[in-house]
C-alpha positions as CSV (number, residue, x, y, z in Angstrom):
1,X,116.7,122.9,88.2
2,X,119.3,123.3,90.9
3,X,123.3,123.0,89.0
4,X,124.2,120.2,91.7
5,X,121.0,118.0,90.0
6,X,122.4,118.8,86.8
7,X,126.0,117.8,87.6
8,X,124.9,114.7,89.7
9,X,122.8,113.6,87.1
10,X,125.4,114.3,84.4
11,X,128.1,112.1,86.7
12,X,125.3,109.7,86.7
13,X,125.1,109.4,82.8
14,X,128.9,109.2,82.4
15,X,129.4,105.9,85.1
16,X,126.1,104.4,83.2
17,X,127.9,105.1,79.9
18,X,131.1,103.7,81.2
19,X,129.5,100.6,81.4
20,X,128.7,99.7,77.5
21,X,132.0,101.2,76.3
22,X,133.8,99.1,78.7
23,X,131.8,95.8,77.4
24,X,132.5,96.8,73.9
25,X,136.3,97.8,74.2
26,X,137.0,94.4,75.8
27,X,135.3,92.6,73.2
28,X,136.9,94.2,70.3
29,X,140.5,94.1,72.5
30,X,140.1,90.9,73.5
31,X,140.3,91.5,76.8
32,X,140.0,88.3,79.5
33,X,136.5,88.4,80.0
34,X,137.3,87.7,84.2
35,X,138.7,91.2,83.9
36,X,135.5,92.5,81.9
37,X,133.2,91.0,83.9
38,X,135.0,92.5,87.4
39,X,135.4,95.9,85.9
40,X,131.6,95.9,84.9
41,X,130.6,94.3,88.3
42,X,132.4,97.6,90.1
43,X,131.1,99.7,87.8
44,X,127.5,98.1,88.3
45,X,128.1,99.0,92.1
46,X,129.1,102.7,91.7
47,X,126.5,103.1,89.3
48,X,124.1,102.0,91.7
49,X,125.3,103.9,94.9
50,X,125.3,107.3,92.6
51,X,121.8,106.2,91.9
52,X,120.9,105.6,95.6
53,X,122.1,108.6,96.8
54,X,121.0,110.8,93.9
55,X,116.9,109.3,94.2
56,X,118.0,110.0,98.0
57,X,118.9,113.7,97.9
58,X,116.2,114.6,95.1
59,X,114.0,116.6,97.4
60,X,116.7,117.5,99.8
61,X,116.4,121.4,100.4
62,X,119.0,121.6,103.1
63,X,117.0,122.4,105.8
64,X,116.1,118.5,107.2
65,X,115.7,117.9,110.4
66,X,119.1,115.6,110.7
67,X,120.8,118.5,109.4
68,X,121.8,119.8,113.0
69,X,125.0,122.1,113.2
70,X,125.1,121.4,116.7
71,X,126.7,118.2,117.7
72,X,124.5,117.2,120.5
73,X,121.2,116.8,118.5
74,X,119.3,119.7,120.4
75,X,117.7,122.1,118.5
76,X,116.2,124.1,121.1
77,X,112.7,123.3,120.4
């Protein structure tokens, strides 16, 4: 497994764990639940753009077809 899977995936674990601890801290804080509920909500929404772009990149070797050093788009072929 390739160390960038590994640390994405491990960034991906922490954000999803945020979420729960967040949930209980403000319950046993007392928290305002508006707050709660907005801090879980943009949580929810990095959480699910990490996830996106983690399922997107899973195959990615580097050597796509987009990835074009050249800013015109030609490749020469």
């Amino acid at each position: 497994m390739k160390e960038s899977n590994r640390t994405r995936r491990f960034l991906l674990f922490l954000v999803g764990g945020a979420m729960p601890v967040a949930l209980t801290l403000g319950l046993i804080f007392r928290l305002s639940t508006i707050f709660i509920t907005a801090f879980l909500l943009i949580l929810g929404v990095i959480f699910a753009a990490m996830w996106l772009w983690y399922q997107a990149n899973l195959r990615a070797s580097g050597e796509e077809w987009w990835q074009d050093d050249e800013a015109s788009g030609w490749r020469g072929y």
